[in-house]
N, C-alpha and C positions, 0 to 999 in steps of 0.2 A: 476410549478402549478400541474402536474401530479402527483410527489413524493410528496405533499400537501396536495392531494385529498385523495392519498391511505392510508397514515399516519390518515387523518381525520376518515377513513373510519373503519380503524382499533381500532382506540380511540371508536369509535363509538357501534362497535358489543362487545367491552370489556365493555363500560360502559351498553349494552339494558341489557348484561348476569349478569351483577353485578345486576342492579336492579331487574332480576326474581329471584337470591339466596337470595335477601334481600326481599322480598317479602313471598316466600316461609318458609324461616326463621322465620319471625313474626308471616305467619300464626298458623305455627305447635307452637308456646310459648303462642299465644291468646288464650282465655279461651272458652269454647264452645265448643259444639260438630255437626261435619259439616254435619252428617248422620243426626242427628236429627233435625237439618234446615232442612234439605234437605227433609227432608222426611214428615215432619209436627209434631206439638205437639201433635197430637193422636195416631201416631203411637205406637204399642208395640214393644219392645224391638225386637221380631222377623221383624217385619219389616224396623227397624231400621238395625239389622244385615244383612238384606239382600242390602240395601241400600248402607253401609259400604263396602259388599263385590261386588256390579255391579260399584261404584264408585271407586273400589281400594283402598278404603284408609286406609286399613289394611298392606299396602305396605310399605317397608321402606322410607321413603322421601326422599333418595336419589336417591331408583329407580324410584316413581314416579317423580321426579325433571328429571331424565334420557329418560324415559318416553318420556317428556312434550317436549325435547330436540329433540329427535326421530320422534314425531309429526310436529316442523315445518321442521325439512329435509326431511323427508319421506313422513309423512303422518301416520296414524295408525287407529285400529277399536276400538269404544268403545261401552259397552256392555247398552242399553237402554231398558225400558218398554215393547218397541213394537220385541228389537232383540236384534244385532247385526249391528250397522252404519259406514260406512268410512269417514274418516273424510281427504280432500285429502291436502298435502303439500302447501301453510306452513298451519299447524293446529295446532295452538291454544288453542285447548280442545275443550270442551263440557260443557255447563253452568250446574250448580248444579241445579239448581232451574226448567229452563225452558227444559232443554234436546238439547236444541239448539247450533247447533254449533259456539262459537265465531268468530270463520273469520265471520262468515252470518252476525250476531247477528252488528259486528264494520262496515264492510258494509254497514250496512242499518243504523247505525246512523252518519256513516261518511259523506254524504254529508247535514246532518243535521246543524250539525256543523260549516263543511267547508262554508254553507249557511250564519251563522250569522258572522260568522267570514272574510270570504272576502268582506261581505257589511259593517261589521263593519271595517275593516281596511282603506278600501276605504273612509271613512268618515271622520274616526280622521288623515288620514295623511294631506287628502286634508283641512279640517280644523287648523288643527295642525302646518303648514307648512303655510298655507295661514295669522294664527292669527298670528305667528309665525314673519314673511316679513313685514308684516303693524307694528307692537309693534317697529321693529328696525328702521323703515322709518320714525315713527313717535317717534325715541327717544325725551324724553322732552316735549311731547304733551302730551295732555288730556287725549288720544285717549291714548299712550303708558301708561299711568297709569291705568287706567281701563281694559286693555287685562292686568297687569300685576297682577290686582286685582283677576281677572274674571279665570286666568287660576289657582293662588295660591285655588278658590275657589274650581275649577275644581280637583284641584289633593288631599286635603282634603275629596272630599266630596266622599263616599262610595255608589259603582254604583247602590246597591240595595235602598237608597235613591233615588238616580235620577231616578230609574225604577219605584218604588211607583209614585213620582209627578206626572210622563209623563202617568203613566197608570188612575189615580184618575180624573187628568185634562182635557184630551185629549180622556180617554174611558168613564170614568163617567159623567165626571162634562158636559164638552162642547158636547160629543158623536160625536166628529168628526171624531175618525177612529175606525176600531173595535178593539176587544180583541183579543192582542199578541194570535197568532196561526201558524203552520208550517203546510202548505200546500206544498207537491212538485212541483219544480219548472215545471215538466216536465206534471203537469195536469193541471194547472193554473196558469202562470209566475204572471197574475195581483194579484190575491190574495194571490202567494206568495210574492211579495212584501209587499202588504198590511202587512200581518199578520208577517213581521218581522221587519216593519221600524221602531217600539218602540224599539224594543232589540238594531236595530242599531245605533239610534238616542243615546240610554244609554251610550253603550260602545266608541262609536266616543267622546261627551263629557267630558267621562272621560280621554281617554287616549290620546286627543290629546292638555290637559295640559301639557303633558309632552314633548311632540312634540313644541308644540309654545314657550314654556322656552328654552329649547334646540337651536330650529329653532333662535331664537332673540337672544342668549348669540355667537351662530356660528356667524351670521350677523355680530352683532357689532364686534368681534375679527376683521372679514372679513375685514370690514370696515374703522378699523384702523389700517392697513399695508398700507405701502410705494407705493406699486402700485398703489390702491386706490387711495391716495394723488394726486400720478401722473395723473391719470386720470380728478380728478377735476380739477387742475392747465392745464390742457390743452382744457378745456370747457365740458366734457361731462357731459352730462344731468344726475341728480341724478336717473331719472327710468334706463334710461340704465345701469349705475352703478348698481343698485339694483338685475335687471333682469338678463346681463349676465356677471359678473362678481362675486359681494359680495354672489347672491344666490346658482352658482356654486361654491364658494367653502366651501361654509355652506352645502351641502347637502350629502357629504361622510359622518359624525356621524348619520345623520337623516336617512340614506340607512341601515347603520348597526343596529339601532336601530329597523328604520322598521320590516326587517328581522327575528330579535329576538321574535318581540312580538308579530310576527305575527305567528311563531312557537309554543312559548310558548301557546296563545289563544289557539289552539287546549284542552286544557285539564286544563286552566286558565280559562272558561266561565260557572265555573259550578253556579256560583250565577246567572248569569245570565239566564241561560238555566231554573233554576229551578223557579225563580222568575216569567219569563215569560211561562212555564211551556214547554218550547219546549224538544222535544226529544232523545237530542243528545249525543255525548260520555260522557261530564263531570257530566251530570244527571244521564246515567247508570250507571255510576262509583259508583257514592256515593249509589245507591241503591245496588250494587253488594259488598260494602263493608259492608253496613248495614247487609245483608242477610249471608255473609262472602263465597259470593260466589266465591272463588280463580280463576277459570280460564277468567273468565270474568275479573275480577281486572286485574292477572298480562296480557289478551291481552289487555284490554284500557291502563293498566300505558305504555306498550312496543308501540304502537302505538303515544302517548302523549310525550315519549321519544326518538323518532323516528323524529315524528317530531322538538323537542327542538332542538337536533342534528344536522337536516338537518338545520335545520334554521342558527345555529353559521355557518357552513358551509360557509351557502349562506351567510352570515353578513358579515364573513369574506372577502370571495369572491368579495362580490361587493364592501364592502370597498376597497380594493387593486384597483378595476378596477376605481373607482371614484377620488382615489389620489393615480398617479402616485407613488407619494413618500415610501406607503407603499408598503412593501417587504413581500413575504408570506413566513416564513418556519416553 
């Protein structure tokens, strides 16, 4: 396990540092000039050069790539409006736009995220997993055709639809809850509930299609092996079968699965985020890409790929601890 971890680990900071050269790389080939975002369309040319040179990017892009490298081991000063700032280990840079340091900047919309996204996880497994148990219990029933209807429905249908309905129906039409808002949890748990149960309700429906196909094709494998068998031929009740047998060993693919797309969500919610307008990494992203503001991209992509990472990790991981059978190397 040990020698697995650190091999993981190492995969790991090889593949964050591929993705800042490939980052880097695009930016300096893309068209535009970053002084001149930066600095706004009225600027003159003098101010634009001065811009150019407080930003460094007169430098060869190797060394600010070297730079940038230097910042999260050490830490480093960058030169701003008001001075001279430190920016302390790991650091990330300093936004083009805002002057704000990235660490700050991912911080502050990191538990944004982390917010829709562990309400949202908690929803579609527990749904996912639950539609999932009933569809294989009720092979050949009504009831198994309609979850197999309802989830085919679910995995076609594109979340920023199901965010439209649930917002027109639910905040327009009926006015029964308010309008999708992200309040911190830490000044109002109730209304931060409130102002995310559409987002969560969104992405639970969609992704726990995939959950409940999964969940019912494990079952029924489950279901018919030998043991199984055994077990009916000696009178036990079909729930107990269900409960602790068939549904233990359906839930090793469903643990790795979890895992995965609960990692991936980090920086996979930007439709969502942006639909229901909340404030989180995969919103900033896309507006830090619009504006081509590099140090802000490559810290949300390194954080977004950080967690991918950890998540195979953990997938992996729990996979092995749920079936004996697998082996980690």
């Amino acid at each position: 396990m040990t020698g697995f971890l650190l091999r993981r680990l190492g995969g790991a900071v090889f593949v964050l540092l591929a993705l800042t050269v490939i980052l880097y790389a695009i930016f300096y080939v893309a068209p535009g000039d970053v002084a001149q975002i930066a600095c706004g369309p009225r600027c003159s040319p003098a101010q634009v050069a001065q811009v150019t040179q407080q930003l460094r990017l007169d430098d060869p892009v190797y060394v600010q790539y070297w730079h940038f490298l230097q910042g999260i081991v050490a830490g480093r000063d960058f030169s701003t409006g008001t001075g001279v700032e430190h920016c302390s280990a790991p650091c990330l840079g300093v936004s083009y736009q805002s002057d704000q340091q990235v660490t700050q900047l991912i911080l502050a919309k990191l538990p944004v995220t982390a917010s829709l996204v562990i309400g949202a996880f908690v929803g579609w497994v527990l749904l996912g997993v639950g539609t999932g148990v009933l569809s294989a219990w009720r092979r050949g029933r009504i009831t198994e055709r309609v979850l197999t209807w309802l989830t085919l429905a679910g995995t076609a249908t594109p979340v920023f639809v199901i965010g439209l309905l649930l917002i027109i129906v639910f905040c327009s039409t009926l006015q029964w809850l308010p309008s999708p808002t992200y309040v911190p949890f830490t000044e109002n748990p109730e209304q931060w509930a409130w102002g995310l149960l559409l987002p969560w309700v969104s992405l639970a429906l969609i992704e726990s299609a995939k959950y409940a196909r999964l969940t019912r094709s494990s079952m029924l494998e489950t279901l018919a092996e030998d043991h199984v068998r055994t077990f009916r031929a000696y009178g036990v009740s079909e729930r107990a079968i269900i409960g602790r047998h068939a549904l233990r060993g359906a839930v090793a693919p469903v643990i790795a699965l979890s895992a995965l797309d609960f990692g991936s969500m980090f920086g996979g919610a930007v439709l969502t985020e942006s639909l229901f307008g909340i404030p989180g990494i995969g919103r900033e992203l896309v507006h830090a890409v619009k504006v081509v503001d590099l140090p802000v991209v490559v810290g949300m992509v390194l954080v977004t790929g950080f967690f991918v990472v950890l998540a195979n990790t953990v997938a992996d991981v729990l996979y092995a601890l749920a079936d004996r059978r697998v082996v980690l190397s």
